[in-house]
N, C-alpha and C positions, 0 to 999 in steps of 0.2 A: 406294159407297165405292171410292175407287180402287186397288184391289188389288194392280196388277202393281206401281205405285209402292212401295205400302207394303211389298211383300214383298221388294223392290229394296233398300229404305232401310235395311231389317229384318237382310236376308240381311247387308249389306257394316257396320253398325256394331252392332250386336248380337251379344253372346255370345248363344247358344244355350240359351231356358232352357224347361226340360221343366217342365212342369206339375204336379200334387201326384198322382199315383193313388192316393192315399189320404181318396178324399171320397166322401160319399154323393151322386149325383145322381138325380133320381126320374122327371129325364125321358130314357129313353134312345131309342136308334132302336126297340126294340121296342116302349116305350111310344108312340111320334108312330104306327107302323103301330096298333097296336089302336086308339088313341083316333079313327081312323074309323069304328070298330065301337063306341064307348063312348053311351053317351044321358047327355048333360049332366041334370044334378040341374035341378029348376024355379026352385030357389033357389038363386044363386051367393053366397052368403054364409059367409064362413070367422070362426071367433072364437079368436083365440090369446090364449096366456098369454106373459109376458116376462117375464125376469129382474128387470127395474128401470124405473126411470121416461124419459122421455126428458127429456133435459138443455135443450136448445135446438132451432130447427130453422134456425138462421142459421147457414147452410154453412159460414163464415167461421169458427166457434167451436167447430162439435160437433167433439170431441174423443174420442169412446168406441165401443166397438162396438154397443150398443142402439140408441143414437142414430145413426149411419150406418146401419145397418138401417133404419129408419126412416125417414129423408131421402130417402133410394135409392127408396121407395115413390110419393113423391108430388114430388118435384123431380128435372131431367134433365140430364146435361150431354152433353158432344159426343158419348161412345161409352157403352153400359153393356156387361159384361161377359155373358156366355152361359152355358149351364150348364158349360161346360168352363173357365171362368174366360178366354174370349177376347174382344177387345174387337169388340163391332157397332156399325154407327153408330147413334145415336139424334138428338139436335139436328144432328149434322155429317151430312149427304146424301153429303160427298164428301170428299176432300182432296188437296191436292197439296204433293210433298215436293221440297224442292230437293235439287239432288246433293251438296251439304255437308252435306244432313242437320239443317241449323241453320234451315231458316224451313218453316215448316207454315201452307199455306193452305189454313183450314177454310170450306168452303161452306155454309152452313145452310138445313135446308128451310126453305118458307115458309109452312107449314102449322100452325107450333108458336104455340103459343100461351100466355101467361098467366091466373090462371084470371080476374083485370077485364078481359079479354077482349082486352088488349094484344097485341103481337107478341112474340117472343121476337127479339131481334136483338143482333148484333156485341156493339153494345155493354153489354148485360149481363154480358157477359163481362168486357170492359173493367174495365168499374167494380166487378166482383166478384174479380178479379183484385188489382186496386189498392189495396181492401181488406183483402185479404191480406195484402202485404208492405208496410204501413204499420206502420209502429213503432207507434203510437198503438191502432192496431184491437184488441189481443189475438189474436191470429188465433193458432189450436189448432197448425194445420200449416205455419205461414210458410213456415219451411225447404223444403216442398217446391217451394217456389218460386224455389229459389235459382240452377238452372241455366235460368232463363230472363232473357236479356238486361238487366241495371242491376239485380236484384231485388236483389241482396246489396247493392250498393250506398247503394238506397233504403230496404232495412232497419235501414243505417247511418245513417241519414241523412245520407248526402253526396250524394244525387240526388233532385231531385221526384220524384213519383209517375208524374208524365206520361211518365217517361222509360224507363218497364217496356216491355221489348220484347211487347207485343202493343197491335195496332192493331185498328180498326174500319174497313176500308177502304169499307164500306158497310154498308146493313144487315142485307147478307146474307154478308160476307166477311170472316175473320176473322184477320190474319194474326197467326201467333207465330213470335218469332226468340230462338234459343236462344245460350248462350255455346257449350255443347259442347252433342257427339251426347249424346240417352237414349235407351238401347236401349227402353226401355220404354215409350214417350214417350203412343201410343196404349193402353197399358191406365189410366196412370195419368191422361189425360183424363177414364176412367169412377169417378176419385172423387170424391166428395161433395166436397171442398175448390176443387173447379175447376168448380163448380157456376157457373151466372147467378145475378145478383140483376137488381130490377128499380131500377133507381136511383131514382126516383121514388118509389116503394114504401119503399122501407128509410130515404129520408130522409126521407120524411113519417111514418111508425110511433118514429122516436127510438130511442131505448133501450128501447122496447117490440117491438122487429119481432125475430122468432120466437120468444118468449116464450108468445103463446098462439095458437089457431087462429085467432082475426080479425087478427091481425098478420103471419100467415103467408101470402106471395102463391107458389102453385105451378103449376108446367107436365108434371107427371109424369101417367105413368097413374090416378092417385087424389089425390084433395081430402082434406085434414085437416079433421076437425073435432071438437068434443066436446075441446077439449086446453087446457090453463090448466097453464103450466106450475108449480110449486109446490104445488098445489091437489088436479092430478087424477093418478090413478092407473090412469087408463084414457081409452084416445082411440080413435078413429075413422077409417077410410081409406073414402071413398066413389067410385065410378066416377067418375071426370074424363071429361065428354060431351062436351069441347073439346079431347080430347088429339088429337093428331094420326094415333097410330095406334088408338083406341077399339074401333073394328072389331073388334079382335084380340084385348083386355080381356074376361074373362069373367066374372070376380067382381063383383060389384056392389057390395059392401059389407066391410070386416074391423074388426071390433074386435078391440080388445087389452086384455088385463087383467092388470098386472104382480101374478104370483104369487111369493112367494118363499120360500115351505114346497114341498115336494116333496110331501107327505102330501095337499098340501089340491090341488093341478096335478092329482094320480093322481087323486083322487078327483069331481074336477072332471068328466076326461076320462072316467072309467067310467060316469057320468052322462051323457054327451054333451051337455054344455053345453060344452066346449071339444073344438078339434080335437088340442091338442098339448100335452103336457105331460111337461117336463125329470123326467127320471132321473139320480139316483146313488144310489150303498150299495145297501144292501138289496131297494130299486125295481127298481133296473137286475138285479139278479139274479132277484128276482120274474115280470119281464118279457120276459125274454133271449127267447124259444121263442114269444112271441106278434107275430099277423100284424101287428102296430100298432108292434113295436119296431124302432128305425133306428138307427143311430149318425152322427152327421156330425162331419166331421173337421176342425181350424181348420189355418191354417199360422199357430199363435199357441203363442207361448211365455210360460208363467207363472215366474213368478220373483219373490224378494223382492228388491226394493231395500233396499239400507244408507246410511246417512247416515255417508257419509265429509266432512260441511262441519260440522256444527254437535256429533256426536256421540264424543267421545273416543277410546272403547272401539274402534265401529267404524274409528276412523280405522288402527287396528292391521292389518296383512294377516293375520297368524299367526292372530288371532280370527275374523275373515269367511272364513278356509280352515276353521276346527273349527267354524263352522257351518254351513258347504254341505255338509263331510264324512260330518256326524251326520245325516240326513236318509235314509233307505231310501225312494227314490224308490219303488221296484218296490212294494211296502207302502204306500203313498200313493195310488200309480193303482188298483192290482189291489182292495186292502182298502177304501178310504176313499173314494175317487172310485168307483171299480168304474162309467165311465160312457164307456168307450172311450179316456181320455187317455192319453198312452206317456209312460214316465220320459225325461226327457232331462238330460241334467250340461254341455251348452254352450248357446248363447245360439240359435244359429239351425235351426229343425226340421227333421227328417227332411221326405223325399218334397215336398220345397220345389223345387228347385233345382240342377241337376246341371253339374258341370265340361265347358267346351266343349271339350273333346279328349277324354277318357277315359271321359266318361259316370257320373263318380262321382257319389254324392252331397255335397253341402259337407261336413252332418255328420259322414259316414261318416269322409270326408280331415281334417277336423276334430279327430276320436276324441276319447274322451273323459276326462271332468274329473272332475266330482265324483261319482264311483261311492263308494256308500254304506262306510266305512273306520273304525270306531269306535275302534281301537288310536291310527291318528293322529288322527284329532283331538281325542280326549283328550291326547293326549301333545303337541298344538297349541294346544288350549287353556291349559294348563300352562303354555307359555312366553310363550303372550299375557298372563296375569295376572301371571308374573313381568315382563315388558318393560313393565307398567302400574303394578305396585308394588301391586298390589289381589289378595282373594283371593273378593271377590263381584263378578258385574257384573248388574244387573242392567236389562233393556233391556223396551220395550214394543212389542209386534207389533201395527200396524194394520190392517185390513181392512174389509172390505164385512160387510153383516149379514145378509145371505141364508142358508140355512140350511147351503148348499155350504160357504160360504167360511167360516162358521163351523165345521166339522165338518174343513175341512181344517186351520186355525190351532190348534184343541185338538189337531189331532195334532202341528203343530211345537211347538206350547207343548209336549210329554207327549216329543217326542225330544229337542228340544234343551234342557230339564232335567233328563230322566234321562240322557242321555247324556254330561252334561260337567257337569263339577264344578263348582260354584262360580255356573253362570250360571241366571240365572229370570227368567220371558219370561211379563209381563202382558202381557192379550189386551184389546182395545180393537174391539168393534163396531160401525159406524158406518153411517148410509146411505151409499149408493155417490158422490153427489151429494159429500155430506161427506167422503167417502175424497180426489176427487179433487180437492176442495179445498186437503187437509192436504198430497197429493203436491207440485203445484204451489209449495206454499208453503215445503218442503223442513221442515214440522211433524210428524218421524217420527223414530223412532231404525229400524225395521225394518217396512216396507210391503207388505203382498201384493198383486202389481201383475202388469204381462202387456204385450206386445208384439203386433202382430197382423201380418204383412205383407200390404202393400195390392196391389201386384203382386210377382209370383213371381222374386225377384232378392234377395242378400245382402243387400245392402247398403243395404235397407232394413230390416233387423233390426238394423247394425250402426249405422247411427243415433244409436239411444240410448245410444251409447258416446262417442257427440265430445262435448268437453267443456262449450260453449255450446247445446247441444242443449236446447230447453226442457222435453223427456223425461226430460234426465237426472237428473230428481228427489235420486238419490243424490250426486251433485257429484261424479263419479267424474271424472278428469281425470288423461292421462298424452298428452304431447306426442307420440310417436311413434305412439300410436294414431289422434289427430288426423291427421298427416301421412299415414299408410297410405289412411285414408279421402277425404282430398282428391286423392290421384293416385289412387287408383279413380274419382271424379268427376272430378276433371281430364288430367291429361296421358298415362292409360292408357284413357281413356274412350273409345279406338279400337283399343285391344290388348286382346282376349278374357283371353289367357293372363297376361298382366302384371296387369291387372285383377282376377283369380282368386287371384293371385297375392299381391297387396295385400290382400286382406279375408280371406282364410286368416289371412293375418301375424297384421294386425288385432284379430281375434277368437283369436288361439292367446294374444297379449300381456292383451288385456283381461282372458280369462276367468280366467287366472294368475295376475292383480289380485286372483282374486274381486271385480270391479266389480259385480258382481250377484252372486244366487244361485239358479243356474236347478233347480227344480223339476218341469216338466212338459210339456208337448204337449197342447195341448188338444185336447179330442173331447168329444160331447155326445151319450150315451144318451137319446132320445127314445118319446114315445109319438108316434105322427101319423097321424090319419085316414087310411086306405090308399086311400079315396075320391076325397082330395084329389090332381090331379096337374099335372104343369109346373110345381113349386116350382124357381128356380134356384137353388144354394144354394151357394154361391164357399166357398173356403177363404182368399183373399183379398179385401181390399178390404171392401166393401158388403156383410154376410154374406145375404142375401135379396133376390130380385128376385119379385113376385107377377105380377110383367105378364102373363106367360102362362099363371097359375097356372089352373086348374077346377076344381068338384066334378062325378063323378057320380053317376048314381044306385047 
């Protein structure tokens, strides 16, 4: 990797952004010094439990955080992230950066490989790229594709495809030409969305390629298999004996078994048939004091979305203020999660992201919104049903059917009908699959949903607030919010301070909207083999990288 470049590029267009200290990582320098002293297990075999199913494995569409976990495992792109959430190179051996900041020439080893035994080259990229920002693809994350040369353009369709600034200059050279500097440019290489495809691969599979594991062509440290999507509820990561760095792979083998009782995860692990298994409530306090309990922390923000397009009620501000208000955040994490998450009343987390002059936190300069207020928002709800002419409303909460997400909806359904007169809030279970169906298709009057940031910057939390944003489930739309967040991407996107400056604004106008209604900070009380070590575990992006991962004895 060519370093002095990148820290060159880094230093002069780049705000300054501090990392999350608020994460679990399990490899630190003390652990690299023993594990010289450690005797690796006979068997490198790990068996984990998941929350849910994986969605797809075609870069271009996965959309959630199980499923990017997952991807991250067995397909690679130019850089992946470290335990410190910093980008290393993985397909990119090097790179060179122009002094405008705007073209990046990636060099690729020659050593990568597909697992039909293909090369990994340029134009994987190319063509996985292209796929992206076509109207027609579906593509999960288009948008982030927007500050690289014509993509907005050909999202419009006012430009081919061919005219997306990234080229194939051979097949080991990969040039990208940007419209403006991203400070971030190289961590966000390491997501799953900016992955290869093998173009030949994906057009011979149809509308079958990552659907199931024989549709699925990968280059990562581990081969999928055992996986039919719709069907199975457990799959398979096996050593990739073609990866480039395999050497260095120690696991041989991971299953996964999506669990979604807590009861039955614990009981699993106390048996030693699983290495890992999610805590809340009662568990997570059962557990606190044992060698096996961790906490790992997201820079992800849970929140409900509102249908301000399709649903009346919500269309009112007065209402979507008396329902953020009624919500005792602190009673939600502490009592009901009790699994590490922090209350939070704005959109973007603590221990994210810090101002480049003063070292603040966003949040902290941010301050806060909806702190728990039950005087007003009764006395807010009141004037919502007078300005609606109604003296019932009532509305339905949709969510996931995991044992979590139900246990945390019974307690919104249990405050926001006792706490405000007039409103009743049916609860609607669904698989996760089907949640994010119903989101997409803007099928909700009130959604329990979540944010995750993929690298360590605003304004991608702030995202989900522009009003074409295919996020923005809720149809939340206010033109000056739009405009804050385009000269943070555009014409401040070389002013630190101006830039800080805009997405403050930003996020002080949204949250005032009640555009959303944030709820949480997530964190995840775990049980986890203490045998197992080198899990890398990001708070952004990819949540899991097993590359370096080992048992010992």
């Amino acid at each position: 990797m060519n370093t002095k470049k990148l820290s060159l590029s880094l230093a002069f267009f780049s705000l300054t952004l501090l990392l999350s200290a608020c994460r679990s990582v399990e490899e630190t320098a003390t652990d690299k010094k023993d594990a010289q002293e450690e005797v690796l297990a006979s068997e490198q075999v790990m068996h984990l439990t998941v929350e849910s199913e994986l969605a797809t494995t075609d870069s271009v569409l996965v959309a959630e955080n199980i499923t990017f976990a997952g991807v991250n495992q067995f397909i690679e792109g130019l850089y992946r992230l470290d335990e410190n959430n910093e980008p290393i190179p993985a397909l990119a051996e090097s790179e060179d950066i122009s002094k405008d900041g705007l073209t990046y020439t990636f060099h690729l080893r020659d050593d990568a490989t597909w697992s039909n035994g293909e090369p990994v080259t340029a134009n994987d990229f190319v063509f996985s790229w292209r796929r992206s920002v076509d109207p027609t693809s579906g593509a999960a994350y288009a948008y982030l594709f927007e500050d690289i040369k014509h993509a907005s353009d050909i999202m419009a369709e006012k430009l081919p495809l061919e005219e997306l600034g990234v080229k194939a200059l051979d097949d080991s050279t990969l040039e990208v030409t940007l419209e403006t500097p991203i400070a971030y440019f190289p961590s966000l290489m390491s997501f799953v969305s900016f992955f290869p495809q093998n173009e030949a691969f994906v057009k011979d599979t149809g509308d079958q390629y990552g659907t199931n594991s024989e549709t699925t062509l990968t280059n990562g440290p581990f081969l999928l298999s055992e996986w039919d999507n719709g069907l199975d509820e457990s799959w398979t990561y096996e050593k990739n004996p073609t990866y480039w760095d395999a050497d260095n792979v120690h696991l041989t083998k991971i299953t996964n078994q999506v669990i979604k009782e807590v009861s039955t995860g614990v009981n699993l692990f106390e048996k030693g048939t699983v290495d890992n298994a999610l805590l809340s409530g009662e568990y997570a306090k059962q557990f606190q004091q044992d060698p096996s309990y961790t906490v790992e922390y997201f820079s992800r923000t849970n929140y409900l979305e509102v249908n301000q397009t399709d649903n009346p009620y919500l269309k009112n501000e007065n209402l979507r203020k008396a329902l953020a208000l009624a919500v005792n955040r602190e009673e939600l994490t502490s009592v009901i999660l009790n699994n590490g998450s922090l209350p939070i009343t704005g959109l973007v987390p603590d221990h994210f992201v810090k101002n480049p002059e003063s070292g603040t936190e966003f949040a902290e300069e941010a301050g806060d919104f909806y702190t728990y207020d039950l005087p007003e928002a009764q006395k807010l709800v009141e004037e919502a049903k007078a300005e609606l002419g109604v003296e019932t409303i009532e509305l339905e909460l949709l969510g996931d059917d995991d044992e979590t997400s139900k246990r945390v909806m019974e307690y919104l359904q249990g405050e926001l009908q006792n706490n405000l007169n007039g409103i009743e809030i049916k609860l609607l279970n669904i698989p996760f699959n089907a949640r994010l169906a119903k989101a997409a298709a803007g099928d909700f009057d009130l959604i329990s949903s979540g944010w995750s940031g993929y690298v360590s910057d605003p304004i991608i939390m702030l995202d989900v607030l522009y009003s074409t944003s295919s996020y923005n489930n809720g149809g939340y739309s206010n033109k000056k919010v739009d405009q804050l967040i385009d000269d943070a991407k555009g014409i401040h996107a070389n002013e630190p301070l101006l830039r800080w400056k805009d997405m403050l604004e930003a996020h002080q106008i949204a949250v005032d909207d009640a555009a959303l209604i944030p709820l949480y900070q997530k964190g995840e009380a775990m049980l986890r083999n203490p045998k197992i070590k080198g899990i890398h575990i990001n708070s952004v992006g990819a949540r899991y990288s097993y590359k370096n991962t080992y048992i010992i004895e």
